[in-house]
Each structure stands twice: as C-alpha cells, then as structure tokens.
C-alpha positions in Angstrom: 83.0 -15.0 164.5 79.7 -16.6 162.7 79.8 -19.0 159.9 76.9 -20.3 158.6 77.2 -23.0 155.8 73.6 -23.8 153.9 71.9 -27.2 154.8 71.6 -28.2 151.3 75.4 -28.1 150.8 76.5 -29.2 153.8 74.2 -32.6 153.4 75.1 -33.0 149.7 76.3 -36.0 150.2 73.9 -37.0 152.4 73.4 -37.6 156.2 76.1 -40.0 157.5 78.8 -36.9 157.3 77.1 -34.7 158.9 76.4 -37.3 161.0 80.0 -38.5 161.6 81.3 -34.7 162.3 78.4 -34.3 164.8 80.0 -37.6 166.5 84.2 -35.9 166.4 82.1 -32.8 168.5 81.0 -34.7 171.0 84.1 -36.5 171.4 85.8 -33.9 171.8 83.7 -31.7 174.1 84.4 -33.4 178.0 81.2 -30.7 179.1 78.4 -30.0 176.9 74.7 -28.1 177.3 72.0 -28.1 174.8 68.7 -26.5 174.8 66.2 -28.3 172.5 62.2 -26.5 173.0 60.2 -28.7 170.8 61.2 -32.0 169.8 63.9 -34.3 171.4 67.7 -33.6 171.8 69.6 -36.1 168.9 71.8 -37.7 171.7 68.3 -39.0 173.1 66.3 -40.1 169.9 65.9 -43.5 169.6 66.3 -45.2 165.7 62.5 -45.0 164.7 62.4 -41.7 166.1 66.0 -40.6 164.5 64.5 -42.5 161.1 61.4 -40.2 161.3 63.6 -36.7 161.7 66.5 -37.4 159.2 63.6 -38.6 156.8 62.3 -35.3 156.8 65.0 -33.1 156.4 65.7 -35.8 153.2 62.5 -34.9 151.8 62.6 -31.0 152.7 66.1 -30.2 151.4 66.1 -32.8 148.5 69.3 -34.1 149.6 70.7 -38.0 149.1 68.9 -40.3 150.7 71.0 -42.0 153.3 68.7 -41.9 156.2 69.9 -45.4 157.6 73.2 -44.5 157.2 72.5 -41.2 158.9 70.3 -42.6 161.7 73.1 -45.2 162.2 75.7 -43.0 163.0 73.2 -41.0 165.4 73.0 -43.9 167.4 76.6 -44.7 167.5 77.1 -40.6 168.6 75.6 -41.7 172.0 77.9 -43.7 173.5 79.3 -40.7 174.8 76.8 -41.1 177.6 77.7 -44.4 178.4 81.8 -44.0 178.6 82.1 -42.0 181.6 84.2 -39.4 179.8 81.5 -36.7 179.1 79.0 -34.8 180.9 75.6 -32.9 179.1 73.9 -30.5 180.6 70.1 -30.6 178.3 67.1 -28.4 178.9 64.2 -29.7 176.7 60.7 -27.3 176.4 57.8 -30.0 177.8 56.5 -29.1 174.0 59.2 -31.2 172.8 57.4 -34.6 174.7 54.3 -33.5 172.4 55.3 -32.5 169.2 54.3 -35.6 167.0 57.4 -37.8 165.7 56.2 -40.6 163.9 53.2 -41.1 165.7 52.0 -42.7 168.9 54.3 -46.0 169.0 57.6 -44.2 168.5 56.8 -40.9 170.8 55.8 -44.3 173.6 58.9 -45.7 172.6 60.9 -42.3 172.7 59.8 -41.2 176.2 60.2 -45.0 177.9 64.0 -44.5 176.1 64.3 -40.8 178.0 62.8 -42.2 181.5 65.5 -45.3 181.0 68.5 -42.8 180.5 67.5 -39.8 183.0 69.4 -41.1 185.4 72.6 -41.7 184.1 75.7 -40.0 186.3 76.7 -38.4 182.7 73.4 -36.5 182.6 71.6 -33.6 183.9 68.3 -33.8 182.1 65.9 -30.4 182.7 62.0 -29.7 181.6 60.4 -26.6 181.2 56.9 -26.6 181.8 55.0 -25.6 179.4 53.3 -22.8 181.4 56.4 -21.9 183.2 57.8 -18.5 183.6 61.0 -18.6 181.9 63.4 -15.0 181.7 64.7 -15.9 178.5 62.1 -16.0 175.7 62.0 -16.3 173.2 65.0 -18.9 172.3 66.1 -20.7 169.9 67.5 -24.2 170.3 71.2 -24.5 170.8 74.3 -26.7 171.3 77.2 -25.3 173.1 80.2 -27.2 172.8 83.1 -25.4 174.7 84.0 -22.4 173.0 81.5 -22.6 170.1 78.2 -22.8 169.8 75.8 -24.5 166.9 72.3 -23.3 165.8 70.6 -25.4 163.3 68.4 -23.3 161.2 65.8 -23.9 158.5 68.1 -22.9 155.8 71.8 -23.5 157.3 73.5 -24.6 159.7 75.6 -21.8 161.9 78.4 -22.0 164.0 79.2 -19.0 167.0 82.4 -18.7 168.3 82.7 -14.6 169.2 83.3 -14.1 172.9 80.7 -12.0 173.6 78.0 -14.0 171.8 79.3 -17.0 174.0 78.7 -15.2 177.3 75.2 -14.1 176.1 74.5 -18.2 175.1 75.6 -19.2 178.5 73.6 -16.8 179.9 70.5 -17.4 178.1 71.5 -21.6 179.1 71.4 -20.5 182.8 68.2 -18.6 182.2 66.6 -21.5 180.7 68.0 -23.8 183.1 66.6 -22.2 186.5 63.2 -22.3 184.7 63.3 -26.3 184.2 62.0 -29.0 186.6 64.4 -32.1 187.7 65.0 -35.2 188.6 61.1 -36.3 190.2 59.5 -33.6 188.8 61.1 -34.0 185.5 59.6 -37.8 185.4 56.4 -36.6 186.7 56.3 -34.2 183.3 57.6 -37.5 181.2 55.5 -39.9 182.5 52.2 -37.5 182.0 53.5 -37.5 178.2 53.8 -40.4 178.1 50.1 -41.3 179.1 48.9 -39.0 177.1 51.1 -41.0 173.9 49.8 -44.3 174.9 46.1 -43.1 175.6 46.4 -41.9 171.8 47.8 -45.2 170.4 45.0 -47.2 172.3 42.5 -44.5 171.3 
C-alpha cells in the first residue's frame, strides 16, 4: 500500500511534529538504510545546517514558523547513533557535499561534523562518486525503515509499505550501495569537499 499525505497539511502545525514522529521511527527501527543524492542525510545535519533546510521548507510551503523547535528535535533524533541500539546503513551522491547549504561556513562546519561521525560502530556511511557508474539511475532519495519505506517529495510526503515495492527499494539500496566508495576513500571524497568549502570561504 502507498499513502501519501500533502506537506502543507502534514506541517500545519509546524516542524517540531513532524519532527518528533521522525524521532518514534528511528526508535523504533534497530536497522535502517537511507539513500540521500544531493544534500546531507537529517541524522547527519548539524543545527546551522538543519536551521538552513527547515527554514526553507517554512518559506516554500508557508507553514508555522517553528524552525528552532524543529531543528531542535532534529538534533535530539540522533542520539540513535550514539546508544548502541541502532544500526544505518546511508549512501549519500558526492553532489550532496556540494550542493550549497547556507554557505561556506556551515557546508565547513557540516563536513568536519560527517568526517567526526564516519566512524562510529553504528554507521556504514557510503559516497557515490560523482562520475561513477551506478545500475540504478535515476533514484530518488529514500528512507527504509523495516517494512516501510518513506519518500519525501516536493508536494507530500509518501509512505510504501506493499511487498513487492519493498523488494524493488532494497534492490535499488543494494544497487546504489555497490556503486559507493568507503571508509578511506569515502574521506578522501569528504575531505576534497571540504577544501573546496574552505577554499570558497577564504576566497
């Protein structure tokens, strides 16, 4: 089944809900995987970063404007990869180090925050090149979370739960996942961005 629920009535109260349900998800999912092409996965963002992105769905939508309340919650949402009870498989697109959040200072900021965290035991962080060869294209980004799976679209906000659909979106994950670089090659990619970042905010 597929339910989609529109953006502008799902936030009508604001961010911090949404927020706060996001948060009961990844409690309750031991094993997640995301795929995120061009900007960074939420669990990752740092506040200014965070502050940037829920600021602009604010302004887009016209919803309540909660956005610390909303960024808040994002931040307390990643403790999960702190308390040794979850693990996250994420696959970002190396377009996601470059698209412009806030500008120099907080993509500096955002990339020292993923190259401090890449580590971690609860984490399996992949990069696909920009050039690479990926089987799998194109692809939206996605968030399975056991036996659903959430797309976040311009418009709405969709929820996939139908078997078959499921196998395809673990497919497609597995796809996208051989294509990725890790661990030193994944900070190679990272630390490149992040040159580039600081090169701009000296420039």
């Amino acid at each position: 089944m597929t339910s989609s629920v529109p953006w502008q009535e799902r936030l009508s109260a604001g961010t911090e809900a949404v927020q706060e349900e996001v948060i009961r998800w990844y409690q309750e999912t031991p094993h997640g995987q995301a795929y995120v092409p061009d900007m960074v996965w939420g669990t990752f963002q740092t506040e200014a970063y965070a502050t940037v992105i829920l600021g602009q769905v604010v302004d887009f939508l016209g919803v309540p404007n909660d956005v610390p309340a909303g960024v808040a919650r994002r931040m307390q949402r990643q403790q999960v990869l702190y308390d040794g009870e979850h693990r996250y498989d994420v696959v970002l697109g190396e377009q996601a180090l470059y698209t412009n959040i806030g500008g120099p200072e907080v993509m500096v900021e955002q990339i020292d925050r993923i190259l401090r965290d890449i580590d971690q035991p609860s984490l399996t962080l992949g990069i696909i090149p920009a050039a690479a060869p990926v089987n799998m294209l194109p692809a939206h980004g996605f968030n399975l979370h056991g036996n659903e799976v959430h797309l976040e679209l311009v418009t709405s906000s969709v929820n996939v739960t139908e078997q078959s659909e499921l196998n395809l979106y673990r497919d497609a994950f597995r796809r996208l996942s051989d294509a990725a670089l890790y661990e030193g090659e994944a900070k190679e990619i990272l630390s490149k961005a992040r040159s580039f970042w600081s090169g701009a905010r000296h420039g």
